[in-house]
PATOR-317696 format. One line per field, with one value per atom (N, C-alpha, C): x, y negated, z negated; atom name; residue in one letter; residue number from 1. Coordinates in pm, whole numbers, plus 50000, padded with zeros to 5 digits. Each point is the difference from the previous one (the first is absolute). Layout:
N
x <- (X|...)
y <- (Y|...)
z <- (Z|...)
firo <- (CA|...)
zafi <- (A|...)
lopa <- (NUM|...)
//
This chain:
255
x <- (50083|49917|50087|49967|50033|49927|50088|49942|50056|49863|50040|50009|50115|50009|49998|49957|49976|49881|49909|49927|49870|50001|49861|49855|49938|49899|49905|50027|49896|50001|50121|50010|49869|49951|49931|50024|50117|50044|49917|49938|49969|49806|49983|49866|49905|50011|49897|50031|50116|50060|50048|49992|50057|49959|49843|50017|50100|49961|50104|50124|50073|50113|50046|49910|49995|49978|49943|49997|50144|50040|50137|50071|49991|50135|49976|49908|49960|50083|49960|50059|50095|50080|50153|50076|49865|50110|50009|49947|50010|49949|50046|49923|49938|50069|49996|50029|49910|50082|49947|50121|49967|50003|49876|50010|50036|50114|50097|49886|50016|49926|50089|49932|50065|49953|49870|49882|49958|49958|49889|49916|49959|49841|49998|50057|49985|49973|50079|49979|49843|49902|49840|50002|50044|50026|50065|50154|50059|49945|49904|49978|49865|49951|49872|50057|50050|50112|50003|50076|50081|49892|49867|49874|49970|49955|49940|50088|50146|50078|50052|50019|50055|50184|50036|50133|50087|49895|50059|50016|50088|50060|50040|50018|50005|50126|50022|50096|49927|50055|49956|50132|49940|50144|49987|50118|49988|50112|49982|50115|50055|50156|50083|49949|49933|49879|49889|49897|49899|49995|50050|50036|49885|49961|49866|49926|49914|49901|50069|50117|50041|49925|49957|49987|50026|50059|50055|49900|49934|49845|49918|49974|49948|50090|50080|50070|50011|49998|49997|49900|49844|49879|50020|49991|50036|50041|50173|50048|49959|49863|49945|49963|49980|49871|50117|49903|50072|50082|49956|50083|50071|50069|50112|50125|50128|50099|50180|49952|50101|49992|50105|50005|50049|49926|50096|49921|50049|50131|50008|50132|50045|50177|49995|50158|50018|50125|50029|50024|49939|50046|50019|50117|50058|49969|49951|50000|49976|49844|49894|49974|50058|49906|49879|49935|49890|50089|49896|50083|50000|50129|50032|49996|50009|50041|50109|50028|50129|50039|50075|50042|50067|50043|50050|49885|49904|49838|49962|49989|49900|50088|50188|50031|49979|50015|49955|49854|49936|49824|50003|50084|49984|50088|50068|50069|49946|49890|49949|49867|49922|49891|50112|50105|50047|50056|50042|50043|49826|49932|49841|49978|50009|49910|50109|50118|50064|49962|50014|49960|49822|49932|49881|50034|50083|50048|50068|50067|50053|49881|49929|49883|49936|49974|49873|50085|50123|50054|50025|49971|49950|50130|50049|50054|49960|50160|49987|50055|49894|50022|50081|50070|50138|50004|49939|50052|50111|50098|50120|50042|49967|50069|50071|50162|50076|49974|50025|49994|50089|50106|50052|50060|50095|50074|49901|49893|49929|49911|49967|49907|50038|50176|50061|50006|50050|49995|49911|49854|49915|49960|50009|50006|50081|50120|50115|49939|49965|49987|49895|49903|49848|50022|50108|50015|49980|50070|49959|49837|49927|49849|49966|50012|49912|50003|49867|49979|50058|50034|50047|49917|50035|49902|50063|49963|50038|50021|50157|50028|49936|49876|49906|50063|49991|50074|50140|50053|50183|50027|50102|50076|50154|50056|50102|50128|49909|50149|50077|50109|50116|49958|49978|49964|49910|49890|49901|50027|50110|50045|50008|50060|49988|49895|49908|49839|49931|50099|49922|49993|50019|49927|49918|49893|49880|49932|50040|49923|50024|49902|49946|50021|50038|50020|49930|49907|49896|50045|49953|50045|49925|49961|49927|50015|49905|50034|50187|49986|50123|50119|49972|50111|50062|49880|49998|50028|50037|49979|50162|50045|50144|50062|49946|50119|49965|49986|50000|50149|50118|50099|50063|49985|50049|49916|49822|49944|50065|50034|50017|50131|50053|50193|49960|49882|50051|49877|49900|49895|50073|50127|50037|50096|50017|50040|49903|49873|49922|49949|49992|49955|49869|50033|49845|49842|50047|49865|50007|50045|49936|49949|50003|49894|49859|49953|49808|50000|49861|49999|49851|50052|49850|50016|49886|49950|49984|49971|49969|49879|49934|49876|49917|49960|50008|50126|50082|50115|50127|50116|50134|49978|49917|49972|50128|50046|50077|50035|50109|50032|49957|49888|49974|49866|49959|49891|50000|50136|50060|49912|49951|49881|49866|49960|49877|49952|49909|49928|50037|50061|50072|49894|50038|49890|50062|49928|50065|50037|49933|50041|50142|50027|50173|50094|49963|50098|50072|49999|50069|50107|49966|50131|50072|50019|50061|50105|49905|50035|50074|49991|50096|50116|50021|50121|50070|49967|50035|50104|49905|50049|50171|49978|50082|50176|49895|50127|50086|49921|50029|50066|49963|50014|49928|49873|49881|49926|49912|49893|49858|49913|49924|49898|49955|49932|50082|50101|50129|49975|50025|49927|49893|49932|49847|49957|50081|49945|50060|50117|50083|49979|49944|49948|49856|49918|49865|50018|50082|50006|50126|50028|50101|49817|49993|49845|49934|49943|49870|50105|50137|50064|50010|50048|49975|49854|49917|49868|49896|50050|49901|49908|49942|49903|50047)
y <- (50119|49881|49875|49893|49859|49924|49871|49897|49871|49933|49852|49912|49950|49931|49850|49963|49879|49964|49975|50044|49876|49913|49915|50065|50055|50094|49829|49898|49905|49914|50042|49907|50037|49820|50052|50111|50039|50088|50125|50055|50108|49972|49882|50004|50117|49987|50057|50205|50020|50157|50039|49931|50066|50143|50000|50172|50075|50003|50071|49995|49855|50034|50087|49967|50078|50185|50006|50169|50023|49905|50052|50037|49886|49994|50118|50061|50112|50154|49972|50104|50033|49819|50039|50048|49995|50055|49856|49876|49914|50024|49989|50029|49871|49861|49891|49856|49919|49859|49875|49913|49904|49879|49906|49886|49843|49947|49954|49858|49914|49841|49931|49879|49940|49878|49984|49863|50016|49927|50019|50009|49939|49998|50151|50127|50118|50084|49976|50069|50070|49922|50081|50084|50026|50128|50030|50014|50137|50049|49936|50035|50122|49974|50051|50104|50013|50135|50104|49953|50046|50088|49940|49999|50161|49994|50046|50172|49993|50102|50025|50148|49975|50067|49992|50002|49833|49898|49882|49907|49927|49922|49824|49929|49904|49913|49898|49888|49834|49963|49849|49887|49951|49930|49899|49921|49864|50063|50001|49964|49853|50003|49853|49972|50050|49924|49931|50016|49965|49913|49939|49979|49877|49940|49864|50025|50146|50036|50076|49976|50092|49904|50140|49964|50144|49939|50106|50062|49911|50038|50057|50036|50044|50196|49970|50121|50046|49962|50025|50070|49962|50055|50109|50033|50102|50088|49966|50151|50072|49933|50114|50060|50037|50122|50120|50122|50100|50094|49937|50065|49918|49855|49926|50056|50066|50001|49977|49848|49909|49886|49877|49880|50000|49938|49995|50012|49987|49947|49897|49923|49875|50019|49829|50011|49910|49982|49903|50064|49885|50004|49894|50029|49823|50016|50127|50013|49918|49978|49919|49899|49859|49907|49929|49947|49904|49916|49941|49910|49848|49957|49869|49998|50047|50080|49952|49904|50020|50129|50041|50123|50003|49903|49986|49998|50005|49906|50171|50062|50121|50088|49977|50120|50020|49840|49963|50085|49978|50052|50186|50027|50152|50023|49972|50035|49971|49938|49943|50089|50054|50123|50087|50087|50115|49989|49936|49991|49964|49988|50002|50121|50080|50143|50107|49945|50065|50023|49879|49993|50056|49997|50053|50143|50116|50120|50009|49886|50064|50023|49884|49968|50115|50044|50142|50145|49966|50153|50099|49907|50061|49982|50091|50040|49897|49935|49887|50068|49933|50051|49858|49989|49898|50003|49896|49961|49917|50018|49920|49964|49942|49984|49853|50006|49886|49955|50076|49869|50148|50044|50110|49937|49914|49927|49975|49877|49945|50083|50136|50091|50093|50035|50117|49881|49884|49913|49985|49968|49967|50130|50142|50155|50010|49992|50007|49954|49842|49930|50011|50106|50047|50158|50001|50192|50062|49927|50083|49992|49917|50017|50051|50055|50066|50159|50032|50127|50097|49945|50042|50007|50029|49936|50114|49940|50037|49894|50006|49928|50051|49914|50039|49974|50137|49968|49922|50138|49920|49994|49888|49949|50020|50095|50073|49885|49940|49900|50113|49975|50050|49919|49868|49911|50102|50024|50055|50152|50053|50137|50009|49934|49893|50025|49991|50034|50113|50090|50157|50070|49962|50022|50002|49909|49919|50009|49986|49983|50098|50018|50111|49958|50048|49948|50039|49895|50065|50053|50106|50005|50060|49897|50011|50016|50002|50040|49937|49863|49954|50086|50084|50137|50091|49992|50039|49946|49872|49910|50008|49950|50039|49923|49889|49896|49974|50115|50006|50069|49960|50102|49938|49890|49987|50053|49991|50089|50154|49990|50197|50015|49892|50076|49950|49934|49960|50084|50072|50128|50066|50056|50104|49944|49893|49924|49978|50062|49917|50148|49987|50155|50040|50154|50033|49995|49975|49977|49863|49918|49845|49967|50092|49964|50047|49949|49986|49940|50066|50049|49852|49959|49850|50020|49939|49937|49888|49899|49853|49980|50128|49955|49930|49921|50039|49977|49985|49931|50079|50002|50051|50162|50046|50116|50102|50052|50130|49998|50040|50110|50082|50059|49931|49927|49967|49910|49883|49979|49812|49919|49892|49912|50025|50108|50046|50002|49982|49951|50119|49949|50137|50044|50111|50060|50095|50048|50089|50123|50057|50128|49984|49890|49981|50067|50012|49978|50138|50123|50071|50006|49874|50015|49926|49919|49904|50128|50080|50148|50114|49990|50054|49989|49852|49943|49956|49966|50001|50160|50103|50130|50054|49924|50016|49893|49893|49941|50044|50057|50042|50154|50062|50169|50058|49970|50065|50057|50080|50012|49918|49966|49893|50088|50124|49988|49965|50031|49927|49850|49961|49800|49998|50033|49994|50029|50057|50052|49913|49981|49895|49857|49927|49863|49986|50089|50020|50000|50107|49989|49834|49940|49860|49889|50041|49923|50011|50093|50014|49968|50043|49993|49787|49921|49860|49939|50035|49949|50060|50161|50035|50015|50091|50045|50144)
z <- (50000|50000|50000|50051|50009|49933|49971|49929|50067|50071|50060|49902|49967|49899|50034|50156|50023|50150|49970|50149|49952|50140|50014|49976|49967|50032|50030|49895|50045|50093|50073|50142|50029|50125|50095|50121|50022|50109|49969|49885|49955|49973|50000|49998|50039|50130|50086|50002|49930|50000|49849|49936|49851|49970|50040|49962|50046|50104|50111|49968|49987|49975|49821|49910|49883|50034|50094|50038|50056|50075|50072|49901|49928|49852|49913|49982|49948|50065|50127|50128|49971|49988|49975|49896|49881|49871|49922|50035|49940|49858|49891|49859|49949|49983|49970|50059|49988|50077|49900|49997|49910|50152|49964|50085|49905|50055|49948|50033|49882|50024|50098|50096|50066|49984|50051|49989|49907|49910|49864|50036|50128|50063|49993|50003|50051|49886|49874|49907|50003|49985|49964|50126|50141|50086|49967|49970|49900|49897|49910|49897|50047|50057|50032|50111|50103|50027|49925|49873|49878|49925|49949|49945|50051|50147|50127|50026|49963|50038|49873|49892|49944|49987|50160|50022|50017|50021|50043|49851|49997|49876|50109|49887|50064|49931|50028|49951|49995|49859|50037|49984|50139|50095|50080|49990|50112|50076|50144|50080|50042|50002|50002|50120|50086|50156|49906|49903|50002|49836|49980|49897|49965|50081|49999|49897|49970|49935|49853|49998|49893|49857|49889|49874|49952|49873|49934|49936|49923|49952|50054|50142|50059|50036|49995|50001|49859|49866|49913|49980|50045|50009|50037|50146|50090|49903|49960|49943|49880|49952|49916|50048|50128|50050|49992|49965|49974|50101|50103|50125|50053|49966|49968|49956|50041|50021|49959|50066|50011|50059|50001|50061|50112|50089|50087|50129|50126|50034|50009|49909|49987|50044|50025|50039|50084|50060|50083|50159|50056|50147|50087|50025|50096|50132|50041|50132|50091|49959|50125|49946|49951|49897|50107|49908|50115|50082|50094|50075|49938|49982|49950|49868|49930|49831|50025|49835|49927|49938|50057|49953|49883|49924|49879|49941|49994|49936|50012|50069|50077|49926|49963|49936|49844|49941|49881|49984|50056|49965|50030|50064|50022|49870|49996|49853|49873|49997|49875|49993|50110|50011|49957|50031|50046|49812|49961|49864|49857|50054|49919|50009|50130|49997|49913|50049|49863|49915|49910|49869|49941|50146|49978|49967|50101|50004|49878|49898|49891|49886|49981|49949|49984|50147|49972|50010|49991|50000|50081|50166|50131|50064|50090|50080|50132|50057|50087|50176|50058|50177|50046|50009|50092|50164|50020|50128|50057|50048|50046|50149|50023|50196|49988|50043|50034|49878|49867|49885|49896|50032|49949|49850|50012|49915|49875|50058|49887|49941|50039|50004|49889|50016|49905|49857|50035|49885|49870|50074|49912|49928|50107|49881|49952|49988|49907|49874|50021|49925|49838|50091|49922|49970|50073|49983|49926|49843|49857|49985|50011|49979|50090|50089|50116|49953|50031|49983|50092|50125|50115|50151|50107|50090|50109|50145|50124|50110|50068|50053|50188|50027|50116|50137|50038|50154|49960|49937|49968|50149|49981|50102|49983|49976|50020|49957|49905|49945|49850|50021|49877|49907|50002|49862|49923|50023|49921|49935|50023|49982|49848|49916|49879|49914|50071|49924|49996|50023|49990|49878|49915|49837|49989|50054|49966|50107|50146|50109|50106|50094|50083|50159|50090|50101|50131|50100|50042|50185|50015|50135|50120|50108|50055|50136|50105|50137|50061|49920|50073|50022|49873|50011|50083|50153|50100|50125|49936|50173|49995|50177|50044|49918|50010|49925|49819|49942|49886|49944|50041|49991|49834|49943|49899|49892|50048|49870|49993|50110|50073|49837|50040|49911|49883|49922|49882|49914|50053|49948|49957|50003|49926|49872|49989|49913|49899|50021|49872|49974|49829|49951|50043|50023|50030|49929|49868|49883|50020|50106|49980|50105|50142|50097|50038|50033|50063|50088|50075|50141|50029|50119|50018|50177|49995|50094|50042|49963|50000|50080|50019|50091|50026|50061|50175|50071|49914|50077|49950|50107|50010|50037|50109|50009|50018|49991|50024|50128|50076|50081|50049|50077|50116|50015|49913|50023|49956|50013|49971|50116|49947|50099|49936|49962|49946|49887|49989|49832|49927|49880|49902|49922|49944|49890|49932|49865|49951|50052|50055|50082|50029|50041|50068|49869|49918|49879|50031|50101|49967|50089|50091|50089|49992|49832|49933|49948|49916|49892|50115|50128|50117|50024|50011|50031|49852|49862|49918|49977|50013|49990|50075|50149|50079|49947|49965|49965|49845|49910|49866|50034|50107|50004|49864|50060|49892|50067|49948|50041|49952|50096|50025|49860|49987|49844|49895|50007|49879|50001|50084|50032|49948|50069|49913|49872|49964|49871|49888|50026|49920|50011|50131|50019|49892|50046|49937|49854|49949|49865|49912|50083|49994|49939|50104|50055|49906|49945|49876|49851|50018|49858|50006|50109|49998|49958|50113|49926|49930|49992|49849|50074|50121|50056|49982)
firo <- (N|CA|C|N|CA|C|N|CA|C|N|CA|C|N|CA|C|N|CA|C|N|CA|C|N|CA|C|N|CA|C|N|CA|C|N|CA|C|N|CA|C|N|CA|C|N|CA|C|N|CA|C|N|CA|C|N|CA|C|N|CA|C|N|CA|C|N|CA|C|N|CA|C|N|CA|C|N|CA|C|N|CA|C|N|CA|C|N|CA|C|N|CA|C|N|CA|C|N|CA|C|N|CA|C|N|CA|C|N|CA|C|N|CA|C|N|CA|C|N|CA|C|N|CA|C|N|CA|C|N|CA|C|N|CA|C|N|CA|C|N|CA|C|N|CA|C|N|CA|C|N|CA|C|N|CA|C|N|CA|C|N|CA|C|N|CA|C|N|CA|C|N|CA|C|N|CA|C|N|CA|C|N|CA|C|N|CA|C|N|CA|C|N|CA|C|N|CA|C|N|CA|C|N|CA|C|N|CA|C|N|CA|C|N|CA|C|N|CA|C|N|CA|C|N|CA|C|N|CA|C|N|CA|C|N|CA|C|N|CA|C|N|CA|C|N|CA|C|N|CA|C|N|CA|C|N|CA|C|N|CA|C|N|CA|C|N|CA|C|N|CA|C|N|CA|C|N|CA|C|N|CA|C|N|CA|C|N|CA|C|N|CA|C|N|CA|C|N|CA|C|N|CA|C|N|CA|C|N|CA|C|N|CA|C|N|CA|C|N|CA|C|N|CA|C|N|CA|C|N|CA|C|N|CA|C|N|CA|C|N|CA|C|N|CA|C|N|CA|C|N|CA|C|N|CA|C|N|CA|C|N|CA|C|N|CA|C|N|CA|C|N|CA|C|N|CA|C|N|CA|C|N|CA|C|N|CA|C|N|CA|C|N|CA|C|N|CA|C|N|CA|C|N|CA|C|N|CA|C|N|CA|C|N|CA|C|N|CA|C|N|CA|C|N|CA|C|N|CA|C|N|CA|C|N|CA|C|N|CA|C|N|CA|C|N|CA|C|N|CA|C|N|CA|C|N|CA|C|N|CA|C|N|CA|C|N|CA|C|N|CA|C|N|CA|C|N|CA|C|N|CA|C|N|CA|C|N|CA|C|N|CA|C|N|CA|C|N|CA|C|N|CA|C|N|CA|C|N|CA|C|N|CA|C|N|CA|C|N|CA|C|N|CA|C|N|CA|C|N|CA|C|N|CA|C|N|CA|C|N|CA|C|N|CA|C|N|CA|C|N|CA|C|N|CA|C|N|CA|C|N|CA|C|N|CA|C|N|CA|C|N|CA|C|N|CA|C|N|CA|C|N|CA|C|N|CA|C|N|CA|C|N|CA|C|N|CA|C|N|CA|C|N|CA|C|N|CA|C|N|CA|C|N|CA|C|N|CA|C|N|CA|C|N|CA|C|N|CA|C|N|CA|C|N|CA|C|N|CA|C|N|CA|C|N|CA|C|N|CA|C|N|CA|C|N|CA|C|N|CA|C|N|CA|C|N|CA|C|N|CA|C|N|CA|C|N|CA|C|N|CA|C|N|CA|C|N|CA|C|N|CA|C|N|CA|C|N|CA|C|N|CA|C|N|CA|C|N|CA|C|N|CA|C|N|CA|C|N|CA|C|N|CA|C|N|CA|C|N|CA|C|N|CA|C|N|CA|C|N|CA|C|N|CA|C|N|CA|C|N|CA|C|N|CA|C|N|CA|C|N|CA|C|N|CA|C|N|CA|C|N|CA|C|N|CA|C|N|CA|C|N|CA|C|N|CA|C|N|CA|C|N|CA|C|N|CA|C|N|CA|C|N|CA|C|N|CA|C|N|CA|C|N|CA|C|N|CA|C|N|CA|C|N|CA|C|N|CA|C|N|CA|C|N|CA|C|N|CA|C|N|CA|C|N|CA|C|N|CA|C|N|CA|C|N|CA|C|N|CA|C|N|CA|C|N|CA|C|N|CA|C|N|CA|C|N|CA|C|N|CA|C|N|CA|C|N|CA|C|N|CA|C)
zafi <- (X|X|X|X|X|X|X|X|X|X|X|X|X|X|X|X|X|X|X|X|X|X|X|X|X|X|X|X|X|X|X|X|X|X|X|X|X|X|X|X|X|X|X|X|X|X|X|X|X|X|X|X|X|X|X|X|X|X|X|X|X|X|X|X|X|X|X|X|X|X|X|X|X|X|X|X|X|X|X|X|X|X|X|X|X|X|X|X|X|X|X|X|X|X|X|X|X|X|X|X|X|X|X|X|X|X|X|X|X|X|X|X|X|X|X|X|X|X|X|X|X|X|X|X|X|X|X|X|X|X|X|X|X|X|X|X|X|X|X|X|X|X|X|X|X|X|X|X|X|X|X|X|X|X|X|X|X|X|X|X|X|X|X|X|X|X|X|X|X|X|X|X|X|X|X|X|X|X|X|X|X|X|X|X|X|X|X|X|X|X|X|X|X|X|X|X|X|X|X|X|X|X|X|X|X|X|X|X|X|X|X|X|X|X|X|X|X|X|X|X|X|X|X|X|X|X|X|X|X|X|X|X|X|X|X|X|X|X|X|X|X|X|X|X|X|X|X|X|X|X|X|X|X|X|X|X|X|X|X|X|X|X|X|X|X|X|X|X|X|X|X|X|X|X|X|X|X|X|X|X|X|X|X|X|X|X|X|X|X|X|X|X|X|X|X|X|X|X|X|X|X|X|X|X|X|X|X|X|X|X|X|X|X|X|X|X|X|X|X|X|X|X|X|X|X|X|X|X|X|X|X|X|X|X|X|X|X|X|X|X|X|X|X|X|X|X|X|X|X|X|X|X|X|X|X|X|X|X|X|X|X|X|X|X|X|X|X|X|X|X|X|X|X|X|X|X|X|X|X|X|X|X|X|X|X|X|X|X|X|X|X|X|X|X|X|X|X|X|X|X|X|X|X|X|X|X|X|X|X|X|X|X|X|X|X|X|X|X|X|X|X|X|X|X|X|X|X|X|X|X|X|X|X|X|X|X|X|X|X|X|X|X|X|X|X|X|X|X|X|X|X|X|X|X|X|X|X|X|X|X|X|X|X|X|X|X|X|X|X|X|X|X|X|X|X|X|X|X|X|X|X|X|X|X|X|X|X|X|X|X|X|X|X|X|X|X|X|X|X|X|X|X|X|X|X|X|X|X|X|X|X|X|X|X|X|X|X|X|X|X|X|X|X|X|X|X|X|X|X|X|X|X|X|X|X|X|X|X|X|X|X|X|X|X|X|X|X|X|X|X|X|X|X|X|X|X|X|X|X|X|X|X|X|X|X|X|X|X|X|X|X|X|X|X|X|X|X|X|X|X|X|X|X|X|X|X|X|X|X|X|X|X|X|X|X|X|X|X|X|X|X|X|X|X|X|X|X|X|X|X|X|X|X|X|X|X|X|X|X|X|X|X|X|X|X|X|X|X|X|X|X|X|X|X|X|X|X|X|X|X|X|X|X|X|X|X|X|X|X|X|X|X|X|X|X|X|X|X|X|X|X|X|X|X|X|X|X|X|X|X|X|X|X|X|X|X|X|X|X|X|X|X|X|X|X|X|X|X|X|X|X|X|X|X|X|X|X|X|X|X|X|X|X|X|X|X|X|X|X|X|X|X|X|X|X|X|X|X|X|X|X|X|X|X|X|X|X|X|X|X|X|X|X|X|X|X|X|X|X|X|X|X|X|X|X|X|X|X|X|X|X|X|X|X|X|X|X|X|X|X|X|X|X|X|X)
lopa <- (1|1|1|2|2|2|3|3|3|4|4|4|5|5|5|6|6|6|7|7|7|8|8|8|9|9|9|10|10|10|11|11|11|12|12|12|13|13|13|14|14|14|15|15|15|16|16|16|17|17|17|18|18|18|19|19|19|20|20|20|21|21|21|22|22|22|23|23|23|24|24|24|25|25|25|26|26|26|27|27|27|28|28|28|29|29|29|30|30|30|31|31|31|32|32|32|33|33|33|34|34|34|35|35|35|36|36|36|37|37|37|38|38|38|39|39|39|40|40|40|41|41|41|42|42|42|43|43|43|44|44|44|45|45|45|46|46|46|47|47|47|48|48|48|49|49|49|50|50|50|51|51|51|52|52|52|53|53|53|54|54|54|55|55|55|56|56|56|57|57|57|58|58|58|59|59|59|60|60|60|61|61|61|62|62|62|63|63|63|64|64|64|65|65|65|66|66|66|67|67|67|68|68|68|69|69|69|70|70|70|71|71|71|72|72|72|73|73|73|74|74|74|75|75|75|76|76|76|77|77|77|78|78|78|79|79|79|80|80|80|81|81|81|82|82|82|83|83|83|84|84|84|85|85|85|86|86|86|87|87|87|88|88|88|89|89|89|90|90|90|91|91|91|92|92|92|93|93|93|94|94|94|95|95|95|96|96|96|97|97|97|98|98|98|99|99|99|100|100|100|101|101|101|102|102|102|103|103|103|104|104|104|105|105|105|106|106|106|107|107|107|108|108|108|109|109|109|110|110|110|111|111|111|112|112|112|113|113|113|114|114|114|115|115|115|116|116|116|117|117|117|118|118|118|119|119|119|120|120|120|121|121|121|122|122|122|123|123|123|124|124|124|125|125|125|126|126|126|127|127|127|128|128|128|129|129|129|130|130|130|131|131|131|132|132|132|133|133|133|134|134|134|135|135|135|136|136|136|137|137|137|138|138|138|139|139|139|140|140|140|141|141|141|142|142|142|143|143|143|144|144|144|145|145|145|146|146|146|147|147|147|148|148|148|149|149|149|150|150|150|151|151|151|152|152|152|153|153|153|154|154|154|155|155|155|156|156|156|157|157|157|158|158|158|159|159|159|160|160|160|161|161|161|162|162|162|163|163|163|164|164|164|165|165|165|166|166|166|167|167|167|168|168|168|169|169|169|170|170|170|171|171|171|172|172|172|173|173|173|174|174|174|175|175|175|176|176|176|177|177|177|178|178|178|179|179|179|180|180|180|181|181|181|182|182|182|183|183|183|184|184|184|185|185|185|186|186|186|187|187|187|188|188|188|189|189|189|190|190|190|191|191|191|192|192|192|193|193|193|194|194|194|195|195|195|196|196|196|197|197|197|198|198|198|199|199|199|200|200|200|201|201|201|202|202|202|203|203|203|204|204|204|205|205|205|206|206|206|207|207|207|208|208|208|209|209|209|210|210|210|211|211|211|212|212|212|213|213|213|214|214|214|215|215|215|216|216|216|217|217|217|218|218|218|219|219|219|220|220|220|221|221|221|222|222|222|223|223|223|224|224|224|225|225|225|226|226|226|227|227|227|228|228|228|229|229|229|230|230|230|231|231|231|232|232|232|233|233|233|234|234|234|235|235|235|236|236|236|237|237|237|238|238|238|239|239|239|240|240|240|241|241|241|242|242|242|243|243|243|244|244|244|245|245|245|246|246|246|247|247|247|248|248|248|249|249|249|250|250|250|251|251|251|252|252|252|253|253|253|254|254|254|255|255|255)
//
């Protein structure tokens, strides 16, 4: 069995097919999927997902994209529900800023959400989902910084930086279709560098599909040709992967 330890279920991409794609994920051996917060607007559809299935779990989370509507109070709410999780995904990303953003102004404010939901995650005792793109430096910083209070978390869709290697006491490292694409050759050499009781297996669905259905709306089903090529690159066998991601997975968030 598998455990998506990061998957949209409340995108709109899934509207009109969620059953369906919940039967696939079944097909595949999927056991569990947590849908990671992004918009606050979204939370009451994860939550009600979550409600609806009782394999699906959820997260309450701002992403460093949507940050306009963030309240902490409002996520504070959220994470009483009993199929609440963890925080997250929070974090920084320099990637794409708006257009005509001070980017000194835009990094100040992503850092000042990404350091609240922290302290929310120490607060409630919850296990934190990290998002990082182009913000590696200020990113390992501010966890260093909170490390002793953190319960511990998962670093989502690692990005194959050495900085973060550092944090494997405490934190979980997530790995997803990118694992498969050609020009993934630095995640390729630095997977076997990180212990095997600290990785879990994602999706990011609808998005970052796998090998060979890169272009195409992702879903959980994909997760085993994450747990394929993981296998190949570890010289495992893919139930050895699985069995050890899955059990990483329920021992982090206590499902």
């Amino acid at each position: 069995m598998i455990i998506d330890t990061h998957c949209h279920l409340d995108d709109f991409k899934f509207e009109n097919d969620l059953s369906e794609v919940l039967a696939n994920a079944r097909a595949a051996n999927v056991d569990k999927i947590i849908i990671p917060g992004a918009n606050i607007n979204d939370l009451p559809k994860a939550a009600k997902i979550a409600d609806e299935n009782e394999n699906i779990f959820f997260a309450v989370g701002v992403h460093p994209d949507e940050l306009a509507n963030y309240s902490s109070d409002t996520l504070r709410e959220w994470a009483k529900h009993p199929k609440c999780v963890a925080v997250g995904e929070c974090g920084l990303d320099y990637y794409n800023p708006p257009e005509g953003c001070d980017m000194s102004v835009y990094k100040v404010a992503q850092k000042a959400c990404f350091e609240d939901q922290i302290a929310l995650a120490c607060e409630l005792d919850l296990p934190l989902i990290v998002h990082c793109r182009e913000a590696n430096e200020d990113c390992h910083e501010i966890l260093k910084r909170h490390y002793s209070n953190l319960k511990g978390g998962v670093l989502h869709c690692f990005n194959a930086s050495e900085l973060f290697l550092d944090l494997s006491e405490k934190f979980y490292y997530g790995i997803g279709g990118v694992l498969t694409f050609k020009n993934a050759r630095k995640l390729v050499e630095i997977l076997p560098r990180i212990p095997l009781e600290r990785l879990v297996i994602e999706t990011d669905a609808p998005y970052l599909a796998p090998t060979p259905h890169r272009g195409e709306r992702n879903e959980p089903a994909f997760t085993r040709l994450v747990a394929l090529k993981m296998a190949e690159i570890l010289n495992s066998s893919v139930e050895n992967i699985e069995e050890i991601t899955s059990e990483n997975a329920r021992r982090l968030f206590q499902i």
